[in-house]
N, C-alpha and C positions, 0 to 999 in steps of 0.2 A: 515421502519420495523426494529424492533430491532435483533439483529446476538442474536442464540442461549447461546452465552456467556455474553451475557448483553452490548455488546460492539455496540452501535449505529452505530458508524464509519463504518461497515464492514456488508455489503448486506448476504442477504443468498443466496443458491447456485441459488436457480428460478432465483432470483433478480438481481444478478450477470449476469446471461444470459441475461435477458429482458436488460441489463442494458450495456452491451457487444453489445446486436445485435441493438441499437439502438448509441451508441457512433461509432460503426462499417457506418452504414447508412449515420449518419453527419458526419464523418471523425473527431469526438472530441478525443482529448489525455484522456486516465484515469491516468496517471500519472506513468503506468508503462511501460517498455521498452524493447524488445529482447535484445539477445545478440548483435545484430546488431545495437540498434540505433532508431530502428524505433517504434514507437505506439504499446503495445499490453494492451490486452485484462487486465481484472482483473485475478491474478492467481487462478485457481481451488483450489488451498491451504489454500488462506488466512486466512481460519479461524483458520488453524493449528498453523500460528505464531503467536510466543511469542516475547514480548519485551527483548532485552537487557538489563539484570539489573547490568551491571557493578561499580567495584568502581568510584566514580567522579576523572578526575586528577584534582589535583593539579598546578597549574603552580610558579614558581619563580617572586618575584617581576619585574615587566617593563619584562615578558616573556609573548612574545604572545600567543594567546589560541590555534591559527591555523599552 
């Protein structure tokens, strides 16, 4: 199902449930985390966030990017 802002990537809110109480069941990671560390859910938010659109750095010759 496509997210109301055209963005495939990101379930709507039903879909996030179904999709929660079923990664909850198998013990599957959604890739996000508490503050603790552990497995959580998809955030109730996610449709709110926006991507970072910062300037790109730059780095110096032979400087590494990390």
């Amino acid at each position: 199902m496509t997210h109301p802002t055209g963005d495939p990537a990101i379930p709507d809110p039903a879909e996030r449930a179904a999709l929660n109480a079923a990664l909850l069941a198998t013990g599957t990671e959604t890739g996000f985390w508490d503050e603790h560390g552990r497995p959580a859910p998809w955030p109730d938010d996610i449709d709110q966030w926006r991507p970072e659109t910062g300037q790109p750095t730059t780095h110096q010759p032979g400087e590494q990017p990390f």
